[in-house]
C-alpha positions in Angstrom: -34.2 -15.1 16.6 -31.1 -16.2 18.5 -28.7 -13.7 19.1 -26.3 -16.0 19.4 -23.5 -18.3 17.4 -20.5 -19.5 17.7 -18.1 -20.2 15.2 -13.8 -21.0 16.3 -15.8 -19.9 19.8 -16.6 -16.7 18.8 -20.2 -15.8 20.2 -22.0 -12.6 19.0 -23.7 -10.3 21.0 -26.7 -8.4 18.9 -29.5 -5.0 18.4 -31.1 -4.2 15.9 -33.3 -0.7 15.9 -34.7 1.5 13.2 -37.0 4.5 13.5 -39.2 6.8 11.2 -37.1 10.1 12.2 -38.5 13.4 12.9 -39.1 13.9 9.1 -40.6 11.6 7.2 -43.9 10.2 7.6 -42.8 6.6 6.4 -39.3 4.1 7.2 -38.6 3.2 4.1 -35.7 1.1 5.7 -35.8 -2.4 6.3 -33.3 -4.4 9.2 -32.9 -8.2 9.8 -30.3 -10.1 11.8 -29.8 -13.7 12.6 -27.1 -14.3 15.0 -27.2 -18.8 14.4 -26.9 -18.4 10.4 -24.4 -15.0 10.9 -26.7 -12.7 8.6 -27.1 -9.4 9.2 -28.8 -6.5 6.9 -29.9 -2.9 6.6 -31.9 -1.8 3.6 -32.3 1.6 2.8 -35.6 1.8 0.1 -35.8 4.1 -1.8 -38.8 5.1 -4.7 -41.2 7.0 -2.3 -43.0 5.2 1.2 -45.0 2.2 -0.7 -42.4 1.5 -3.2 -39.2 2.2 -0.8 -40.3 0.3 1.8 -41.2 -2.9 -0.5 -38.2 -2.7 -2.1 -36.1 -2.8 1.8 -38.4 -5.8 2.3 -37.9 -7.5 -0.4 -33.9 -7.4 0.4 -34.2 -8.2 4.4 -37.2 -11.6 3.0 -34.3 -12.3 0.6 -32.0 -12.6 3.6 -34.1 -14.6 5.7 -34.5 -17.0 3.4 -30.9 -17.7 3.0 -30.3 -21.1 4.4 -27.4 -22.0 6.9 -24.1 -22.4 4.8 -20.8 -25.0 4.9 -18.8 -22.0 4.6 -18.6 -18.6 3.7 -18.0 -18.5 0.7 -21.4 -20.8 0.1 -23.3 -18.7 2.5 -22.1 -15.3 0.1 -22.9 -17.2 -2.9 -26.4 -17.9 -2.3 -27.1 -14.6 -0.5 -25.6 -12.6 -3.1 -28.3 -14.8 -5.6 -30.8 -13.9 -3.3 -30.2 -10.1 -3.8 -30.0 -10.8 -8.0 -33.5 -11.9 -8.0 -34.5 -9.2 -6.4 -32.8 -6.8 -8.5 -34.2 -8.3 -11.3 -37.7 -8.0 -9.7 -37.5 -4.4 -9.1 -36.1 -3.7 -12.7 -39.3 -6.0 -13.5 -41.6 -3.6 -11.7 -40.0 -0.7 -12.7 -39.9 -1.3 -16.7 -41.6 1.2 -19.2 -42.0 3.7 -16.4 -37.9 5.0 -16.4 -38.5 7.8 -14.4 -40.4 5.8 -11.6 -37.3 3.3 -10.6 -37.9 1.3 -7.2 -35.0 0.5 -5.3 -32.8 0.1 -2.0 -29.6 0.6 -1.0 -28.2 -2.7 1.0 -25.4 -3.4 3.7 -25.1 -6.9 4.9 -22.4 -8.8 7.7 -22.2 -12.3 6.4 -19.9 -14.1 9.2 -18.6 -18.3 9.2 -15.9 -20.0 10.8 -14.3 -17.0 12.6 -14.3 -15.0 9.5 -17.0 -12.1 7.9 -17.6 -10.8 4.6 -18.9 -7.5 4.2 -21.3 -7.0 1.2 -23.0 -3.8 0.0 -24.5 -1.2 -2.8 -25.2 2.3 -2.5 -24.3 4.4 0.6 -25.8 2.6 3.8 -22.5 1.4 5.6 -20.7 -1.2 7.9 -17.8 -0.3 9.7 -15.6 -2.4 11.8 -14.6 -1.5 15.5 -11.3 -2.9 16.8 -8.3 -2.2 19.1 -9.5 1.3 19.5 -10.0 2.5 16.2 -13.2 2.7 13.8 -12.9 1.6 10.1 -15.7 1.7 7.2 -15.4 -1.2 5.6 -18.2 -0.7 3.0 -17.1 2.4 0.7 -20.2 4.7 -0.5 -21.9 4.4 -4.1 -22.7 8.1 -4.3 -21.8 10.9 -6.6 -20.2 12.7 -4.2 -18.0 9.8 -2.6 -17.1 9.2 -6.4 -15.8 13.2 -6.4 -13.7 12.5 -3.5 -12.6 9.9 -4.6 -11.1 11.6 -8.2 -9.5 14.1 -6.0 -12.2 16.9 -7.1 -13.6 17.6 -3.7 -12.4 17.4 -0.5 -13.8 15.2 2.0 -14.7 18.6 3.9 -16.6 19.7 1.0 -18.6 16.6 0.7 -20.4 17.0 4.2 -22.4 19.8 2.3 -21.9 19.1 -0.9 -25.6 19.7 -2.9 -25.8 16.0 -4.4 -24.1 14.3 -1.6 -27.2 11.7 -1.2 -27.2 11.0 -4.9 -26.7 7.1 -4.6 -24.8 5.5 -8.0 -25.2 2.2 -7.0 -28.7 0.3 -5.4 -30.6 -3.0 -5.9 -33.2 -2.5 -8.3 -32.0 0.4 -10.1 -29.5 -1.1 -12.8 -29.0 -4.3 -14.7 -25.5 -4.6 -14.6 -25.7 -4.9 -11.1 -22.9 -6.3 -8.4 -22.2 -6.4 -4.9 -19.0 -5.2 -3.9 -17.5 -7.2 -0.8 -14.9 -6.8 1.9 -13.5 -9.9 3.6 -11.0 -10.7 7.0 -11.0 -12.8 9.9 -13.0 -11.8 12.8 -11.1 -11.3 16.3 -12.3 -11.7 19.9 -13.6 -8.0 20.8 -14.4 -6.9 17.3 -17.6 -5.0 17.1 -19.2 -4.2 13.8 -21.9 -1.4 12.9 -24.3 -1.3 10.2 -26.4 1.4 9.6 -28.4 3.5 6.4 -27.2 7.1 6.0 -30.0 8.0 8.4 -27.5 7.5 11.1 -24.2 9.0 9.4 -26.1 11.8 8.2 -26.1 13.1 12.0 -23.7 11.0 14.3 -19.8 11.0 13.0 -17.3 7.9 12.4 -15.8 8.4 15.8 -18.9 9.4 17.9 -20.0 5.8 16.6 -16.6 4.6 18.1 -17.3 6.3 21.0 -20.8 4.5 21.7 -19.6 1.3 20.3 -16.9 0.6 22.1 -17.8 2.0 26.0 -21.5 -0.1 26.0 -23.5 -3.5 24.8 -25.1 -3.8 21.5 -28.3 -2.6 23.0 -27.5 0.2 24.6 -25.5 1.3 21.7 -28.2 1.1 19.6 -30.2 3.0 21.4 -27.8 5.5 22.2 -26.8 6.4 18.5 -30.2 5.9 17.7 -30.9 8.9 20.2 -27.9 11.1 19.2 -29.6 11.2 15.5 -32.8 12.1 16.7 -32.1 15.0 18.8 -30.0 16.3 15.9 -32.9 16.3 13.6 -33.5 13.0 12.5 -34.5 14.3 9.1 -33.9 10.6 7.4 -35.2 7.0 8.3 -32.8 5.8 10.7 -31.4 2.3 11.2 -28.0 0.9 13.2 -27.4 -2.9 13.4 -24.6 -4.1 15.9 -22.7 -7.2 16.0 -20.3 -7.3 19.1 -17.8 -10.3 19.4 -17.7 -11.5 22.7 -16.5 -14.6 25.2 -19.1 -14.7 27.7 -22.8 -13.1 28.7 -26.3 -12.5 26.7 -28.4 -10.3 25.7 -31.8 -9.9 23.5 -31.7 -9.1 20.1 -34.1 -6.1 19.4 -35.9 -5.4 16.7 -38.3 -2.4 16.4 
């Protein structure tokens, strides 16, 4: 895969990692990127190690078989169609056994024409690096982001909250199901981050600033990738970045 496009000459500079943990014996968490079509996914499966991981799959194949798109809007359309079939796949799968639902969470950085639209469901996030400051652009489907939210709990409380992993939102786990989406226009110097919860669960919103913004996509990958381990890595773990930059290359990794 080419880690590169350009689009208003904006080129894109692109890792990819994902890793097991410490804990589980499975990754359940699926990653794709494609730097010439500007796709870019993490799936976070969830359903137990067969059924999680074929449901992350399922989401990153969907993704690779989007095609390359007149504009953005076109290139959301059919990815977001992509994603329906397999929601209605899983629900397939899944029907008569209610207690046995197959799923995955799904983040993905769709980008055309010097613009990006962030799409997502559940809690595995994007967030947007620029000018110095870190923002989440996705907003978690969790029971616990939903308290916060309502002004119940404080955002304190929710790092140890009891059900904070309790996802409300995933592919394959409801029929009225929906994408929500964030849009802009992408600048020179922007670099995003995707990652599941395997990464947030360990490394904070401006630790991933830090990384981010100080070295390449690579070795910021592997250096959040490394924070999350030596703090227990006690989930799958995935990061995706997408740096915008003028000049230079590098290899997209994928492990």
């Amino acid at each position: 895969m080419d880690p590169w496009a350009s689009g208003h000459h904006l080129k894109f500079e692109t890792a990819a990692l994902t890793h097991p943990g410490h804990v589980r014996r499975f990754n359940e968490d699926s990653i794709f990127g494609d730097g010439e079509r500007g796709v870019w996914v993490v799936a976070d499966g969830m359903g137990g190690h067969r059924d999680g991981n074929l449901a992350s799959a399922m989401i990153t194949d969907a993704a690779r078989d989007v095609g390359k798109a007149a504009s953005l809007t076109e290139l959301s359309f059919a990815f977001r169609r992509g994603i329906d079939a397999v929601n209605a796949e899983l629900l397939s799968r899944s029907q008569g056994h209610p207690d046995r639902i197959v799923g995955s969470t799904v983040v993905a950085l769709l980008t055309h024409d010097g613009n990006y639209c962030c799409l997502w469901a559940g809690d595995s996030r994007c967030y947007l690096v620029r000018d110095g400051r870190i923002e989440q652009l996705s907003h978690d489907h969790t029971e616990v982001q939903d308290l916060v939210d309502r002004g119940i709990i404080s955002q304190e409380e929710a790092a140890s909250w009891p059900r904070r992993n309790v996802v409300t939102r995933a592919v394959g786990a409801i029929d009225d199901f929906e994408l929500e989406q964030a849009t802009g226009v992408i600048k020179s110097g922007d670099r995003f981050v995707l990652c599941s919860d395997g990464l947030t669960g360990h490394v904070k919103d401006e630790e991933i600033l830090a990384v981010s913004s100080r070295l390449s996509a690579t070795q910021a990958s592997h250096e959040l990738l490394k924070l999350a381990l030596a703090r227990g890595g006690k989930d799958n773990i995935s990061v995706v970045i997408v740096n915008v930059v003028d000049r230079g290359a590098t290899t997209l990794v994928m492990r």
